[in-house]
C-alpha atoms as an extended CHARMM CRD file, in Angstrom:
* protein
*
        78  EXT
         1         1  UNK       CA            116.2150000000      -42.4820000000      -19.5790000000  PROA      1               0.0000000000
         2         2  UNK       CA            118.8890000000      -44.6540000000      -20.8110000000  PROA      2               0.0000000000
         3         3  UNK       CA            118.3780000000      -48.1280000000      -22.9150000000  PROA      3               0.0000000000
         4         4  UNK       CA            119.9510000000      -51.3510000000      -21.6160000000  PROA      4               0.0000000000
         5         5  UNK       CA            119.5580000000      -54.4010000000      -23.8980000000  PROA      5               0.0000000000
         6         6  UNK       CA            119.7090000000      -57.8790000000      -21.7540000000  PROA      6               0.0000000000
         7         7  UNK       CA            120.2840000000      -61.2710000000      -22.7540000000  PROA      7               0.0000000000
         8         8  UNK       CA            118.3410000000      -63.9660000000      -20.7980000000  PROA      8               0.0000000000
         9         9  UNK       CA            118.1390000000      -68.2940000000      -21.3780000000  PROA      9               0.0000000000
        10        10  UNK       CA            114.5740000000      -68.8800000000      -22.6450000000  PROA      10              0.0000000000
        11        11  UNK       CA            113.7870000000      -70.3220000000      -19.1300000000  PROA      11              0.0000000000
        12        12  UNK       CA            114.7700000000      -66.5890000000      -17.4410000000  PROA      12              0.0000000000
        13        13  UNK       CA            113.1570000000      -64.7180000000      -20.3220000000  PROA      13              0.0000000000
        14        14  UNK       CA            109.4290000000      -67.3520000000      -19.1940000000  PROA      14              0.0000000000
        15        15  UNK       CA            110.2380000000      -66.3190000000      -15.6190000000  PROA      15              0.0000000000
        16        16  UNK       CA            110.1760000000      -62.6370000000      -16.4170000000  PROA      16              0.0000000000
        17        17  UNK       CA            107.4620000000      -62.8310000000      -18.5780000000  PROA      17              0.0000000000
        18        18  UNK       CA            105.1430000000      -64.8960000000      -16.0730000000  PROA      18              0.0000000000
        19        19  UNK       CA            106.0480000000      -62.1010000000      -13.3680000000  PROA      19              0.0000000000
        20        20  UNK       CA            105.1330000000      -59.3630000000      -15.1750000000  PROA      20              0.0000000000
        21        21  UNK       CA            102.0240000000      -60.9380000000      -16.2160000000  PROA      21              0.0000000000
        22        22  UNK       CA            101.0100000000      -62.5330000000      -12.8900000000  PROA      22              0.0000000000
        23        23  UNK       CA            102.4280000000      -59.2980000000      -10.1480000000  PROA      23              0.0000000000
        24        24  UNK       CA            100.6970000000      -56.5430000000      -12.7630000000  PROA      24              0.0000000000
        25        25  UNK       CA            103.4990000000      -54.7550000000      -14.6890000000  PROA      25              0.0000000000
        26        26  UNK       CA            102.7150000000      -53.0040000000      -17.0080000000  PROA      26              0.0000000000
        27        27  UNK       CA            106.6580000000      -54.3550000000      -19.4470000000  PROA      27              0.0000000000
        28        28  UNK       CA            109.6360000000      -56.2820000000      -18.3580000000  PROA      28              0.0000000000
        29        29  UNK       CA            111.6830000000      -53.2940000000      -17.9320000000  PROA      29              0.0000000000
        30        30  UNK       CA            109.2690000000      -52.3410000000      -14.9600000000  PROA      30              0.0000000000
        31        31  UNK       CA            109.8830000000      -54.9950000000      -13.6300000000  PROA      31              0.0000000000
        32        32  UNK       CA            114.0080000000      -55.1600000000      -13.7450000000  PROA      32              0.0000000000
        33        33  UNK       CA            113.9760000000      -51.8380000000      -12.4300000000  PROA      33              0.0000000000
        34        34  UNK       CA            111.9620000000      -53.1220000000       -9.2490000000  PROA      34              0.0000000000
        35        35  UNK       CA            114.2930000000      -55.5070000000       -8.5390000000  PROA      35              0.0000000000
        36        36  UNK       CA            117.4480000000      -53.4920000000       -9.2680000000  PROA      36              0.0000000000
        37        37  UNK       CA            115.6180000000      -50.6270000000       -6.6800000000  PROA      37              0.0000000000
        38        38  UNK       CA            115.2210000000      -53.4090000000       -3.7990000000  PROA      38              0.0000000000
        39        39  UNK       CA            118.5940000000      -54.9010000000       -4.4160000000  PROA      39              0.0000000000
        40        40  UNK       CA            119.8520000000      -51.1880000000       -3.9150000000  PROA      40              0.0000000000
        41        41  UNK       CA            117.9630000000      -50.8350000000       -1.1490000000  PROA      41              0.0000000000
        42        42  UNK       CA            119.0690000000      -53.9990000000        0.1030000000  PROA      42              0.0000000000
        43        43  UNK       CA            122.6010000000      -53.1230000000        0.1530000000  PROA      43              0.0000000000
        44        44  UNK       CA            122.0790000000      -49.4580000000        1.8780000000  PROA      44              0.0000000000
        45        45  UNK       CA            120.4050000000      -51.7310000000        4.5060000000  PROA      45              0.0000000000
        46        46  UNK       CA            123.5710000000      -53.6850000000        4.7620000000  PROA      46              0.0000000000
        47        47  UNK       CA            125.8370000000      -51.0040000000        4.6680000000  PROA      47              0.0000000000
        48        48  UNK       CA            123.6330000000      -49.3200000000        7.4590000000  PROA      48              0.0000000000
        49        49  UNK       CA            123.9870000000      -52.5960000000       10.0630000000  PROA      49              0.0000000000
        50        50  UNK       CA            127.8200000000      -53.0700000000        9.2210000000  PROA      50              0.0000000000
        51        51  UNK       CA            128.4420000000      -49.2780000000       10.3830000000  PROA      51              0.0000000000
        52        52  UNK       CA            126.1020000000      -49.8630000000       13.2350000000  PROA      52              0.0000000000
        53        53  UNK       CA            128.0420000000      -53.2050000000       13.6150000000  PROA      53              0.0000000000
        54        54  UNK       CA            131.4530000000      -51.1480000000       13.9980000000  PROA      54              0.0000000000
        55        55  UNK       CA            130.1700000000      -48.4070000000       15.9060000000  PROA      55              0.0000000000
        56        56  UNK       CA            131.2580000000      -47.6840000000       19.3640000000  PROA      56              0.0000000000
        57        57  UNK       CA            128.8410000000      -49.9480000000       22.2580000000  PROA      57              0.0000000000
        58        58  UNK       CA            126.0560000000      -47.3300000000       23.6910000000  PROA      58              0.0000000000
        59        59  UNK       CA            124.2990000000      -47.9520000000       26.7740000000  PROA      59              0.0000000000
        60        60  UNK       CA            121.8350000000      -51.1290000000       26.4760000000  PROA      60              0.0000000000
        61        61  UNK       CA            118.3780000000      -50.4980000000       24.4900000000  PROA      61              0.0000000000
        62        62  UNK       CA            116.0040000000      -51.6250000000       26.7090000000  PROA      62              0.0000000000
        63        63  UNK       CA            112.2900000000      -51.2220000000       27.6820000000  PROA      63              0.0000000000
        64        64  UNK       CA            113.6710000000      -48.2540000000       30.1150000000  PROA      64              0.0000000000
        65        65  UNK       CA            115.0430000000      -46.6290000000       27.1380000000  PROA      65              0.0000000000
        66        66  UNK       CA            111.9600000000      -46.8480000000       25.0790000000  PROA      66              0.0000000000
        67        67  UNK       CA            109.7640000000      -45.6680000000       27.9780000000  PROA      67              0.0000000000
        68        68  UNK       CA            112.3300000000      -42.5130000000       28.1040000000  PROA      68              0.0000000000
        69        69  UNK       CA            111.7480000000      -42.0610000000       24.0010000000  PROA      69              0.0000000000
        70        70  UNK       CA            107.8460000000      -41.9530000000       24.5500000000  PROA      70              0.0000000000
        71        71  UNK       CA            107.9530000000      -39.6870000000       27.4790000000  PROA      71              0.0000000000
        72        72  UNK       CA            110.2020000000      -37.2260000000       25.3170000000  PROA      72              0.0000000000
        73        73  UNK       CA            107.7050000000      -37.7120000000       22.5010000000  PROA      73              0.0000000000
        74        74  UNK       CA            105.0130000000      -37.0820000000       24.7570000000  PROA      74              0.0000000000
        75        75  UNK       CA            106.6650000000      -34.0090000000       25.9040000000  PROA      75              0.0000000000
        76        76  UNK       CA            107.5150000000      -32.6320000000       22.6370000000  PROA      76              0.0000000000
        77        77  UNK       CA            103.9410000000      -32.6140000000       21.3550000000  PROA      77              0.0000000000
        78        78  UNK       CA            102.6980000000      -30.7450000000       24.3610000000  PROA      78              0.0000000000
């Protein structure tokens, strides 16, 4: 694992601090590394909707289609 040093404002540094004390990490760096993981996932999310976005239109999702995914559920598990 690689080292990263950070410089934070006092009032960042308190806000850290009070997180990892308050949401039960165990250091800081736990908790940095949480939020860099959702902001990664965050932007695989977006990336996901804007190709969906640009995608070719498909035929309408509806309550028929869904009824068609159970039966083929249903079907697959015998």
């Amino acid at each position: 694992m690689s080292n990263m040093n950070i410089s934070l404002p006092d009032a960042l540094k308190s806000f850290v601090d009070y997180q990892v004390s308050q949401r039960g990490y165990t250091t800081s760096s736990e908790y940095v590394r949480e939020l860099i993981r959702k902001d990664q996932d965050q932007q695989h999310l977006r990336a996901l909707l804007l190709a969906g976005a640009e995608s070719a239109s498909t035929t309408p999702v509806d309550g028929d289609y869904f009824e068609s995914l159970r039966a083929r559920v249903h079907k697959a598990r015998g």
